[in-house]
GUTOR-438276 format. One record per atom (N, C-alpha, C, CB): residue in one letter; x, y, z. Coordinates in steps of 0.02 Angstrom, whole numbers, plus 32768, in hexadecimal, padded with zeros to 4 digits. Each point is the difference from the previous one (the first is absolute). Last residue first. Glycine has a CB too. Example, Ala and Ser with C-alpha at 12.3 -4.5 7.8 and 13.67 -1.06 7.14 Angstrom:
<sites>
S82827F908162/S802A803B8003/S7FD980378025/S803B7FE07F94/A7FD47F028068/A7FD3803B8000/A802D803C8000/A7FA17FC5803E/
</sites>
This chain:
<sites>
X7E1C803082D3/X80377FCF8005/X7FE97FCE803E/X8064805B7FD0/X7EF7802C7F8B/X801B80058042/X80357FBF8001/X7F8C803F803D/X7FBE7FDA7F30/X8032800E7FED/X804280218038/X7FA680047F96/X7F547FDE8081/X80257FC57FD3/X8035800D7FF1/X7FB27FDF7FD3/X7FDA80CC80A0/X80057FD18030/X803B7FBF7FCA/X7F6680258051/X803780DB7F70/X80467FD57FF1/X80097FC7802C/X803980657FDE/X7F3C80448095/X80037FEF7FAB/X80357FD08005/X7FE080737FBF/X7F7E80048113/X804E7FDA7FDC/X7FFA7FEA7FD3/X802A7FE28048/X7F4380E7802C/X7FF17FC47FF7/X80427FEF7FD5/X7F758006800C/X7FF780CF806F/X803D7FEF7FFD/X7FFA7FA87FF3/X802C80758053/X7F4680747FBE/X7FFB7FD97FF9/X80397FED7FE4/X7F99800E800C/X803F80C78007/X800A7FE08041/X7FE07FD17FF5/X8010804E8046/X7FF7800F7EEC/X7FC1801B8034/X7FF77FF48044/X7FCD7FF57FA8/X80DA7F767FD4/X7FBD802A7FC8/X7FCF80198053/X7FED7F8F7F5D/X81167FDB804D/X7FC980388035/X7FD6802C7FDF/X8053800B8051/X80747F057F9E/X7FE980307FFD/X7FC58037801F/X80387FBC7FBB/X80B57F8B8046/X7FC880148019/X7FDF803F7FCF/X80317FD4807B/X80897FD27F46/X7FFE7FCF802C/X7FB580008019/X8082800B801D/X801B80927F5D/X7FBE7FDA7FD9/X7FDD7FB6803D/X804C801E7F61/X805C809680BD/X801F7FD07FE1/X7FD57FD17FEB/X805980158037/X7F5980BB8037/X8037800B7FC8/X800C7FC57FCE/X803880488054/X7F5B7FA98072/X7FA7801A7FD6/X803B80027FCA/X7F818061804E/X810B7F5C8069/X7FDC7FD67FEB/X7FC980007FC1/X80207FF48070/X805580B68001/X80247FE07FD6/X7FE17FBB7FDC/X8057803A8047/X7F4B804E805D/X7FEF80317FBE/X803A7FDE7FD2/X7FD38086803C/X80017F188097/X7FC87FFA7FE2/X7FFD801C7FC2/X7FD87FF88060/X80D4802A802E/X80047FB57FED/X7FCB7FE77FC2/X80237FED8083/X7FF780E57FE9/X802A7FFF7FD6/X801A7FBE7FE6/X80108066802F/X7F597FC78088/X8005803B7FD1/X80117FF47FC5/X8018803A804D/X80097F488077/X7FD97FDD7FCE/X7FE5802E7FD1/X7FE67FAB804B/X80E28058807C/X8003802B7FB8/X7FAC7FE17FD9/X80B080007FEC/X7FA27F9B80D2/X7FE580198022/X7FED80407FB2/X803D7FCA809B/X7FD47F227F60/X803F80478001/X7FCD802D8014/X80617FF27F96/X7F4B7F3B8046/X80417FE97FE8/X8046803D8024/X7FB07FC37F7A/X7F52803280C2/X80167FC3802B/X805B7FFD7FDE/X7F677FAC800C/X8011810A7FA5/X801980068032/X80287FC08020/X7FA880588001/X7FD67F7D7F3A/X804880327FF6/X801780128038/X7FE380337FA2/X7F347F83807F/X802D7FBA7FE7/X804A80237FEB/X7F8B7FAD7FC3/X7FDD81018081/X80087FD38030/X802E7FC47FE9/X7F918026802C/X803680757F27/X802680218025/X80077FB98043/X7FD1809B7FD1/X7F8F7F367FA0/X8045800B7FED/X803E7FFD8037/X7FC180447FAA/X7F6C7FEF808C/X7FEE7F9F8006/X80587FF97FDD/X7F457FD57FD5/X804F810A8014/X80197FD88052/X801B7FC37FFF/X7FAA802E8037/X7FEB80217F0A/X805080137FF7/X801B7FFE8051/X7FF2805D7F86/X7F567EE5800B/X800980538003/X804180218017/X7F8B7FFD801A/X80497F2E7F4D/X8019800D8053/X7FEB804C7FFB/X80787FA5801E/X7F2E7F6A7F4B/X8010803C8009/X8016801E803D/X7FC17FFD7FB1/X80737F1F7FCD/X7FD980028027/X800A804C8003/X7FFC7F868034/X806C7FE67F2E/X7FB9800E8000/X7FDD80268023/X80077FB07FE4/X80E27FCE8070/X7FF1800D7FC0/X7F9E801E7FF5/X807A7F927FE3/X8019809280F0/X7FE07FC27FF7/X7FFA80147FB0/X7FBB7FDC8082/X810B80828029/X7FB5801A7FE1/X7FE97FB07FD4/X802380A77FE4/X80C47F6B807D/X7FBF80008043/X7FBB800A7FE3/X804D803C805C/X806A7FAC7F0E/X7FF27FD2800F/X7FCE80008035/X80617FE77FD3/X802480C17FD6/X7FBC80147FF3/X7FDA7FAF800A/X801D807B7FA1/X80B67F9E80A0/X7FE7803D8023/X7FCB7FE87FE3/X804E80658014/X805C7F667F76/X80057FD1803D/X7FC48013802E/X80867FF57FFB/X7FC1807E7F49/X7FD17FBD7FF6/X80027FDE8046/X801D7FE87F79/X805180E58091/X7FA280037FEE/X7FE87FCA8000/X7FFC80507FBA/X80F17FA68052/X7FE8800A8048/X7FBF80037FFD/X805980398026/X800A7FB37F05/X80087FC2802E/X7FE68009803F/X80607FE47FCB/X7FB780E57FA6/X7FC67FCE7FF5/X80057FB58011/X7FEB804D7FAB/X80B4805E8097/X7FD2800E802F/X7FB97FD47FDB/X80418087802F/X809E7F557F85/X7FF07FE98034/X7FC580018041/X806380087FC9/X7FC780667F42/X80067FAF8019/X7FF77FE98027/X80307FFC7FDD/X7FF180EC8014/X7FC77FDA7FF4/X7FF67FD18010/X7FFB80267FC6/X8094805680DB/X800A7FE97FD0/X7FC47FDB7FE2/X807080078028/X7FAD804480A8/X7FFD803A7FCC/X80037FF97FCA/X8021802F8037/X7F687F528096/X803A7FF57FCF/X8004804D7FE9/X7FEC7F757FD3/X7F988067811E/X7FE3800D7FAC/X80427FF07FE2/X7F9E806A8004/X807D7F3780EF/X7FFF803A7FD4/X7FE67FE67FC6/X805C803B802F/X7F827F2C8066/X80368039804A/X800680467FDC/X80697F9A8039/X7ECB7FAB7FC6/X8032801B7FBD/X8028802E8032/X7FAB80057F7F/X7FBF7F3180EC/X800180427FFC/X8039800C7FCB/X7FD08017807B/X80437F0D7FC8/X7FA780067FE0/X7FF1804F7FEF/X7FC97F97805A/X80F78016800D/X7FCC7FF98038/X7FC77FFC7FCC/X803480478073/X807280197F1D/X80177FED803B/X7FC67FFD8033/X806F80307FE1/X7FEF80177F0A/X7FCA7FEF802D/X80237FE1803F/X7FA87FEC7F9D/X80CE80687FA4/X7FCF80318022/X7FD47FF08032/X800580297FA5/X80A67F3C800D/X800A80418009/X7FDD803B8019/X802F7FD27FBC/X7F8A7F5C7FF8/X80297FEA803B/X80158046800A/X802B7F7E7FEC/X7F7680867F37/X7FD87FF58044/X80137FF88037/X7FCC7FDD7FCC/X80B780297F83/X7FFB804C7FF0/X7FBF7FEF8055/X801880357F39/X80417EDC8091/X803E8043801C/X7FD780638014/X80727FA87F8A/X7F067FAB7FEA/X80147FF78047/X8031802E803B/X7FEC7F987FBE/X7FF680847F51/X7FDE801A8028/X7FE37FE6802D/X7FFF80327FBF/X80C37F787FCC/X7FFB802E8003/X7FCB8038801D/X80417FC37FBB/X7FB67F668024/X803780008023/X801E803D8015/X80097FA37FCE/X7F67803D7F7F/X7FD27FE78046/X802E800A8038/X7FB87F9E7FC9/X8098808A7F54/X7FD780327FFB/X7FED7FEA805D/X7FD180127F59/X80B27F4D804C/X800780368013/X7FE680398013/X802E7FCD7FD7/X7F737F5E7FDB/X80158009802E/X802D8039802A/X7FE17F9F7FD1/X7FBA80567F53/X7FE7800B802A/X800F7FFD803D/X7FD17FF37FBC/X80C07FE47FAB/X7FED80568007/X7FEC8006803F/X7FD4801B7F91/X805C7F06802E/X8035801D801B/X7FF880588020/X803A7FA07FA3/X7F1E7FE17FC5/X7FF57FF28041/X8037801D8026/X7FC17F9C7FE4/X804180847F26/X7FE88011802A/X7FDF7FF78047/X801280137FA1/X80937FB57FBB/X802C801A803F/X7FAF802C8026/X80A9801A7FB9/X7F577F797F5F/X80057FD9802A/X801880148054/X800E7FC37F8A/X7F4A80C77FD9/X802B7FFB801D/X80297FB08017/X7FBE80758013/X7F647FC37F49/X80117FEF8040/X80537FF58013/X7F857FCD7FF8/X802B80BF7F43/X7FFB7FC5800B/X800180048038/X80237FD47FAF/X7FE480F77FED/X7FBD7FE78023/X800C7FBB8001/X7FAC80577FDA/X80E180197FA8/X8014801F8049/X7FC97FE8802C/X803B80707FD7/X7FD67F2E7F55/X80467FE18023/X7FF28027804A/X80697FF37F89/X7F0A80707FC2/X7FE27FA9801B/X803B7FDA802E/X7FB67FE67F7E/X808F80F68022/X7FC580038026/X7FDD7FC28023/X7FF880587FB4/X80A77FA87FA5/X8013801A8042/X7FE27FF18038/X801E80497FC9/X7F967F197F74/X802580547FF5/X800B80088048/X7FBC80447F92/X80427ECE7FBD/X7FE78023803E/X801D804A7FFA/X7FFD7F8F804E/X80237FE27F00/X7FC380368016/X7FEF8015801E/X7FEA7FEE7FE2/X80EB7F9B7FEA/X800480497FF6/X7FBF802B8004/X805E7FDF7FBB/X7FAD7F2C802F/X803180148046/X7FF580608013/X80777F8B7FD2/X7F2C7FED7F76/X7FDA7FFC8034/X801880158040/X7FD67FB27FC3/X809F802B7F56/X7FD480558011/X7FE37FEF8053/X7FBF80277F64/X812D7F71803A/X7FC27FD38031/X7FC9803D8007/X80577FA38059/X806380277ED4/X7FF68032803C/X7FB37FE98029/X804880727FB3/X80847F037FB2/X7FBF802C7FF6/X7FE580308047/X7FDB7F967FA6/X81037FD07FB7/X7FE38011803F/X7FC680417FE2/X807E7FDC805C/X7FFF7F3E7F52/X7FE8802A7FDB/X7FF4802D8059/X7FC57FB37F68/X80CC7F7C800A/X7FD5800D804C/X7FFA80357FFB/X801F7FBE804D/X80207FBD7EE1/X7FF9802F8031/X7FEF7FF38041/X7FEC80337FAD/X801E7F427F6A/X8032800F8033/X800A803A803C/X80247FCC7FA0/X7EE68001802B/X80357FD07FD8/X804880058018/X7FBA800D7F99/X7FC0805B80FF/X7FE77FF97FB6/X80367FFA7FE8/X7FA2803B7FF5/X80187FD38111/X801D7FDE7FBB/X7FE080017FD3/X802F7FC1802A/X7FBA80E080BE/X7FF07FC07FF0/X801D7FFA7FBF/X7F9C7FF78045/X805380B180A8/X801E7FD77FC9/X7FEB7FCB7FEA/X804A80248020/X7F9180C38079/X7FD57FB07FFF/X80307FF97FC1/X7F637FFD8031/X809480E7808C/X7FF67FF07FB2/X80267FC38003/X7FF780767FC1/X7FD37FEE810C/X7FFE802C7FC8/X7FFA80027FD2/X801E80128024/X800D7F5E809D/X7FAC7FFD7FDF/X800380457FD0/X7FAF7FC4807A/X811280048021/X7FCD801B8025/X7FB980167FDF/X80648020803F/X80717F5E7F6B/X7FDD7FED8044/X7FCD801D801A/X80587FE68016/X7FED804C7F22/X7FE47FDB7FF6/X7FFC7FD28046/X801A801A7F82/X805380988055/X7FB4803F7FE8/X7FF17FA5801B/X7FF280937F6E/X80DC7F3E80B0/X7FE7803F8031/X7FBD800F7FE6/X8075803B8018/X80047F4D7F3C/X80037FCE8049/X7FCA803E8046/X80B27FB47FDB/X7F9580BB7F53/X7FCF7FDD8006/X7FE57FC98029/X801A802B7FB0/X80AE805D8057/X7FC8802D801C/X7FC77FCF7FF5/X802E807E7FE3/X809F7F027FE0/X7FF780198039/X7FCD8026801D/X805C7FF27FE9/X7FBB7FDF7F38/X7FE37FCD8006/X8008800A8050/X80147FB87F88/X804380F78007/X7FBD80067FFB/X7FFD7FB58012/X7FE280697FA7/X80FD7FB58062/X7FD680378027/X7FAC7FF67FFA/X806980577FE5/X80227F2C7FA4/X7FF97FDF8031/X7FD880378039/X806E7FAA7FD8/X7FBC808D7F39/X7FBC7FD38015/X7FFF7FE18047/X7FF97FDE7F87/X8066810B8053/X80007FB87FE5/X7FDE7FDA8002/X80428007800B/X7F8F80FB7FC5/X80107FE68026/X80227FAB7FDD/X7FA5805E8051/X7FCC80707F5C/X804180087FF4/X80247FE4803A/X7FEB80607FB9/X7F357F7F7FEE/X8014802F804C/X804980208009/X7FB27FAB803E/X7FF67FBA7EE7/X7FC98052801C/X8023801F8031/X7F867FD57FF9/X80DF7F5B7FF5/X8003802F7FBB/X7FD480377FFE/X801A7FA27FC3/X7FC47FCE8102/X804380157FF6/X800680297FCB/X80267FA5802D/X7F157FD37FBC/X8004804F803F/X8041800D8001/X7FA67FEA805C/X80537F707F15/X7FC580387FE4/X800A80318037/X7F9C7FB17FC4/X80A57F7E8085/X804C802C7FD3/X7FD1802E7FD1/X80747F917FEF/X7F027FF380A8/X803C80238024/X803C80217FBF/X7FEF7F9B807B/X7F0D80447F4C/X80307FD88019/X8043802C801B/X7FCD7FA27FAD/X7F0C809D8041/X805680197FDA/X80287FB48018/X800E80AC801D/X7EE17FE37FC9/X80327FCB801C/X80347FE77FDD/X7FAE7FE38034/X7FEC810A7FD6/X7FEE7FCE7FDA/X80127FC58032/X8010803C7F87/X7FC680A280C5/X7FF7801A7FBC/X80077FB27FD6/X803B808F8015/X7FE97F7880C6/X7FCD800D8013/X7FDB80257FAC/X80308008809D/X80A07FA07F9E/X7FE87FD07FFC/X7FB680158001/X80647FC0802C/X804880DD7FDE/X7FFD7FF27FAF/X7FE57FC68006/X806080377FCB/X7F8A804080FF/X7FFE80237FD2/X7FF47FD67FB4/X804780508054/X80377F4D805F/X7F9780028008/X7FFF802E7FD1/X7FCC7FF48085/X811880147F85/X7FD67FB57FDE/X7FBB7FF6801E/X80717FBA7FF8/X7FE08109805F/X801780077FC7/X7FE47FA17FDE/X807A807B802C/X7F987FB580AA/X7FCF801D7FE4/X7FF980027FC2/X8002802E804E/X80B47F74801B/X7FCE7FEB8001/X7FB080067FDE/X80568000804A/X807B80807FBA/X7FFC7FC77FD5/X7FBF7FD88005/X80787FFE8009/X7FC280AE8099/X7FE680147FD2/X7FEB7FCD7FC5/X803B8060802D/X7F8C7F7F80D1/X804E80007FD3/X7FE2800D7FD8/X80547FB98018/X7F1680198098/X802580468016/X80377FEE7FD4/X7FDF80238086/X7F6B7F3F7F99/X801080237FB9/X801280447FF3/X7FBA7FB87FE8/X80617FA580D0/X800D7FDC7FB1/X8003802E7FD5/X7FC67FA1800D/X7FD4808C80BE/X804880048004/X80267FF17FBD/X7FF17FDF8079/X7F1F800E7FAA/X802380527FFB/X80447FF87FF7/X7FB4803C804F/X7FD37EE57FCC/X8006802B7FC6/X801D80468007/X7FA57FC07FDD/X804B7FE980E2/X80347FE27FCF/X7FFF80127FBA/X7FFD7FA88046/X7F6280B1804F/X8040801D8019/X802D7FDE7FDD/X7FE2801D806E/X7F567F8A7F76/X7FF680457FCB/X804E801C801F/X7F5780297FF5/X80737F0D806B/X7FF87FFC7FBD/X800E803A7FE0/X7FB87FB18010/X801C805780CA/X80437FE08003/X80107FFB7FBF/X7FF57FC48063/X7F36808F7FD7/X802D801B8002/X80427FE27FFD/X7FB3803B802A/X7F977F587F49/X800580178045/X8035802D800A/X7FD27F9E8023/X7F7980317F0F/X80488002800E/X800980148049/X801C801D7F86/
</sites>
């Protein structure tokens, strides 16, 4: 079910009535003046909500003898939340593009010339400035803590506190003044 799909269904099945004839279709299959007489509604009322469950695949009609009979679509109702919150976004490229547009901007800001004019104070923004930063380090390769400190200097004169944000935000790590960049694959 895509998101556009599951948002129409939601909407559909934000009325009470509605719910209410899934309920008693989901206990048998019924004809319209059977659900009225249960729901305490008319029939034109209930052949209206059913037009609605039955655009958006809720529940399927078919003939028996003088009837038209309605039934409930289970296959609709298996998906769960959870599987809707992990579909692929249709608005997800729109994100992405935001998100980029966005730490462009947070980069244009701090940076100038290639040098960082200031540390962020703000997380977010200061792990946009890191990622941007830990790009000078080669994936794999080991740095002693000069070799650090020197490539951090080229960004800010602070590499104190560049370097200890970096070991923080998992970007880099350190064993014994030995210094080396993680997380290379997942960098914006």
């Amino acid at each position: 079910m895509t998101e556009t799909e599951a948002l129409t269904l939601f909407k559909c099945l934000a009325d009470k009535s509605r719910l209410q004839i899934l309920k008693s279709l989901a206990q048998e299959d019924m004809y319209v003046e059977r659900l009225a007489e249960r729901l305490g509604l008319t029939p034109p009322t209930i052949s209206f909500h059913l037009k609605k469950l039955s655009e958006v695949g809720a529940v399927r009609s078919y003939k028996t003898q003088y009837y038209t009979m309605y039934a409930l679509q289970d296959e609709v109702f298996r998906t769960t939340i959870l599987e809707l919150l992990m579909e692929r976004s249709d608005e997800a490229d729109l994100q992405a593009q935001r998100d980029e547009a966005y730490r462009q901007k947070v980069l244009k800001t701090f940076f100038e010339y290639g040098k960082l004019r200031s540390i962020p104070t703000q997380k977010k923004k200061e792990r946009i400035v890191l990622e941007e930063i830990v790009r000078a380090f080669e994936p794999g390769r080991r740095y002693t803590e000069r070799e650090v400190n020197i490539i951090l200097a080229d960004y800010h004169d602070d590499f104190c506190t560049l370097r200890r944000d970096m070991i923080g935000e998992k970007l880099m790590q350190r064993e014994q003044q030995v210094y080396w960049r993680t997380a290379s694959d997942d960098l914006p």
